[in-house]
N, C-alpha and C positions, 0 to 999 in steps of 0.2 A: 504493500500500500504506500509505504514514505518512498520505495521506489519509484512510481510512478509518480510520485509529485514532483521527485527532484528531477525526474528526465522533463517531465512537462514546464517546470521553468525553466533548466536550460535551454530549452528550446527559444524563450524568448529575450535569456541574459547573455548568450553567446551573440548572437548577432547586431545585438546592442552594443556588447560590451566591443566588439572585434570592429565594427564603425568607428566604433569612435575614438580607439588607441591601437599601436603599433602590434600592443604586446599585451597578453591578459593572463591570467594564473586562476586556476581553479584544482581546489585542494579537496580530496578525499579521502578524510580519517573517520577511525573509530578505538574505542580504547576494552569493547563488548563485543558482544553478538559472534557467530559463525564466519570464522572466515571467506568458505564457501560461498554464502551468500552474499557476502559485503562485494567477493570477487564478479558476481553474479551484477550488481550492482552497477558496479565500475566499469563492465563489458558494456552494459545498456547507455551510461553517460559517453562512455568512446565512440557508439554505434550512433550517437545525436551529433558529437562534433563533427566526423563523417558527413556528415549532411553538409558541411558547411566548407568542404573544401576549394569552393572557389576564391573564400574571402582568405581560408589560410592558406593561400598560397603567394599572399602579401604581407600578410601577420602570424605575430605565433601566439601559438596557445601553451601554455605548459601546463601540465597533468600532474599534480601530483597523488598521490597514494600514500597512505604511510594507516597503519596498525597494528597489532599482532599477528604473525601469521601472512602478513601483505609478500611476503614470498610466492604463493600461491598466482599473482597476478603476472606471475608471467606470462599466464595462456593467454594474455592479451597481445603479446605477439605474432602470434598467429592471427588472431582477430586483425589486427594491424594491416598484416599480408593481405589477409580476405576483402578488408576495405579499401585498400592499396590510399591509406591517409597518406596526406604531404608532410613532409621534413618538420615544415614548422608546426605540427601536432608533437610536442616530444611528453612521452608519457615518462614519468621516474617514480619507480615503486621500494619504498623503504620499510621491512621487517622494522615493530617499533612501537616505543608507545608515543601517540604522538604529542602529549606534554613539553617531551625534553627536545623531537625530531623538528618539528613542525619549522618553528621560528630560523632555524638553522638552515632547512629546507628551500624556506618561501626566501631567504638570504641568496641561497645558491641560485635561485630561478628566477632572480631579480626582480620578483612581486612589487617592490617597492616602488610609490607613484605610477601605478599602473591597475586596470580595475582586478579586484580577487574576490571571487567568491569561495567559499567555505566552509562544506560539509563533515557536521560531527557528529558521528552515532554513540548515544554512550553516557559523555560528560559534555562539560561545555569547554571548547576551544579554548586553548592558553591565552592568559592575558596577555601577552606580549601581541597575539595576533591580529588583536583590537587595532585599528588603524593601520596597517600595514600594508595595506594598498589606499587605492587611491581611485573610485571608493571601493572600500570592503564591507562587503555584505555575506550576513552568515544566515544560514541552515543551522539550526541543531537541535536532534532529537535524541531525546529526556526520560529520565522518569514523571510519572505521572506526580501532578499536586508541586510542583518545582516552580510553577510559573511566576510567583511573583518575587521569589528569590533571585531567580535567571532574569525577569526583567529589571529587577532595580539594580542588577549589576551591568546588564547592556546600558542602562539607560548612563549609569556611572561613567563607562568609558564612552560615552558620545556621540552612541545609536538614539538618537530622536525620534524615530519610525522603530516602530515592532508592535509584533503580535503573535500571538499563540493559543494552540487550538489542540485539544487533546482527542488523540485516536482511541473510538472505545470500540474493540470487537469482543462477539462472543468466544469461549476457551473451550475445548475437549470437556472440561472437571464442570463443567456448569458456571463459572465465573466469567472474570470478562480479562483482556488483556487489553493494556493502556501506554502508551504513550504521548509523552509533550512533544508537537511540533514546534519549535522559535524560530520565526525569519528577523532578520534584524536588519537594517538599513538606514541611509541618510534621505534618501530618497522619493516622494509620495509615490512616481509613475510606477517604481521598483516594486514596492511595499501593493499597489494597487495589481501590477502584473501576478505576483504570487497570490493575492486574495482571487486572482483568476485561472489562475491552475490550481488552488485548493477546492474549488467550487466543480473542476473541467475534470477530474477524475474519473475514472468508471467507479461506478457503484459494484461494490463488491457487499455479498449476504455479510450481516451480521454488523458491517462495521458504520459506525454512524461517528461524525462531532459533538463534542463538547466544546461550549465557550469558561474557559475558566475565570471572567471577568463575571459568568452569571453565576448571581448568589444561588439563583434553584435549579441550578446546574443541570437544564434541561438536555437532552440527547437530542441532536438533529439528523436527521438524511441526510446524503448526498444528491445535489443535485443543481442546475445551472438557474435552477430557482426558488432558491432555499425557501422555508417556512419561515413567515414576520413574524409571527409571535413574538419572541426573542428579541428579536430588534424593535418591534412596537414599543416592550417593556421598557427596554435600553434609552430609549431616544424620549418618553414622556418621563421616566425617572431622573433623565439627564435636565427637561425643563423644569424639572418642580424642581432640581438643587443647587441650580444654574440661573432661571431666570428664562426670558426667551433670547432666543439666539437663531444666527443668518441660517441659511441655507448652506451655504459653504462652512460653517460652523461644524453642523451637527454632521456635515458629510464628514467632515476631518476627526471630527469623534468616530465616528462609526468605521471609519477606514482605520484607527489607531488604538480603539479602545475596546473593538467586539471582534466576532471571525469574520461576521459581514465586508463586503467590498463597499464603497463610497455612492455607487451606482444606486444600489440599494437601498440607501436612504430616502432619495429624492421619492422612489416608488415608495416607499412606508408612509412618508411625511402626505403623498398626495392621498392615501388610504385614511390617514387619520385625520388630516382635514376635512373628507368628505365625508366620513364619522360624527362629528362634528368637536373630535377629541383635540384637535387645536387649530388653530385661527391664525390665518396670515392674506389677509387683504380676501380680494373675492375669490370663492369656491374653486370657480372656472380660471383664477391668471393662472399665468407661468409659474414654476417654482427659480427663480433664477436664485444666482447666487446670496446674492444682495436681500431677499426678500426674509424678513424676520417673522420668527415661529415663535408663538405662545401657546401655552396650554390653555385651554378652555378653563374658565372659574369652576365647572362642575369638577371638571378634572384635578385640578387645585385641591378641590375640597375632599378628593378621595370618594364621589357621588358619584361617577361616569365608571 
């Protein structure tokens, strides 16, 4: 499942990133999990850069790998031959935990002032790694209930944008198995693209989102158009503690503060206006940015 979300953003940070610099770095650790699969993992992100061998054959991309066990990744060699990638794809796979490798690594691969992105299965990326490109934006998936520990320490080191959204599938023993997804960035368009491959997944049986920012930590679908409930809640709790606020306001709450995309706001806001759950000029305008949202006095009162 976190496979397919990382290949469905590369898909749209590689060609971004490869536009608009020489040189870009994308690091794949983990310090858990089956090697096997991680290698599993790693073949799928190689078989997406692939795709983009026109632009690398002007720019390079560097690959790194580094984990326990990341000896394994040599059968990406032959993957290599099969896609017949260009030069400047250079894949470097290091046995390791990557705590101590990483920073050492992204040294050698000349990461620095150049965009990186940075996937961690496991723990959360060494501090060192925090700003080390230019911009660096991170991937890392967690243990479950981590999330506001993990963000006030991104937020520490100077990630402004993030979010995170925990995978709950059903387990063999009757329980559930969970993990924290964290993206982290400086970014909105970034932060906005991921909320759009979180959304663009295949639905897989059993497994649904959790928003860890909701108190009644409801379970959602998957799907390219999630259920508002959750957001309904989100966005009138945000005006009774806030006051009213633009259009472009509560999109930026909602793009930074829920699992929801920014998109999805404007559609809830126009659902609760015509509810009559909050008031912003007549029923039928535009929702433009500029336009200010208040709760309804019923609403206020906790009577709606």
């Amino acid at each position: 499942m976190t496979r397919e979300l990382l290949v469905r953003y590369l898909e749209v940070w590689t060609p971004t990133a490869l536009h608009g610099a020489k040189r870009i770095t994308f690091a794949y650790t983990w310090s858990t999990g089956d090697p096997a699969s991680h290698a599993e993992s790693a073949e799928a992100a190689l078989r997406g850069f692939a795709e983009f061998d026109d632009l690398l054959r002007s720019r390079r991309l560097n690959y790194l790998i580094i984990g326990p066990g990341a000896g394994s990744i040599e059968s990406l060699e032959p993957v290599q031959d099969e896609l017949k990638t260009p030069p400047n794809l250079a894949v470097h796979a290091v046995s390791g935990e990557p705590e101590s490798l990483l920073p050492a690594a992204l040294g050698a691969a000349g990461a620095a002032g150049a965009p990186l992105l940075a996937y961690a299965y496991g723990a959360a990326p060494p501090a060192r790694l925090y700003g080390a490109g230019r911009p660096t934006e991170l991937i890392s998936v967690l243990p479950p209930d981590s999330w506001a520990t993990h963000r006030d320490a991104l937020h520490s080191r100077g990630f402004t944008l993030t979010t995170g959204v925990e995978f709950t599938a059903a387990a063999p023993d009757g329980g559930s198995d969970r993990c924290l997804v964290a993206f982290a960035t400086s970014r909105a368009n970034s932060l906005d693209a991921f909320k759009n491959a979180l959304w663009a997944v295949d639905e897989y049986a059993g497994v649904r989102y959790r928003d860890p920012n909701d108190p009644a930590g409801h379970l959602q679908d998957i799907s390219l158009a999630p259920h508002p409930g959750p957001l309904r809640r989100a966005l009138l709790g945000r005006l009774a503690a806030v006051g009213p606020q633009t259009v472009t306001q509560l999109r930026h709450y909602t793009l930074t503060d829920t699992i929801y995309r920014s998109s999805d706001a404007t559609r809830v806001i126009s659902s609760l206006r015509h509810a009559g759950a909050v008031s912003s000029g007549s029923v039928h305008g535009r929702l433009s940015g500029d336009v200010v949202v208040e709760a309804t006095s019923a609403v206020r009162r906790g009577t709606a």
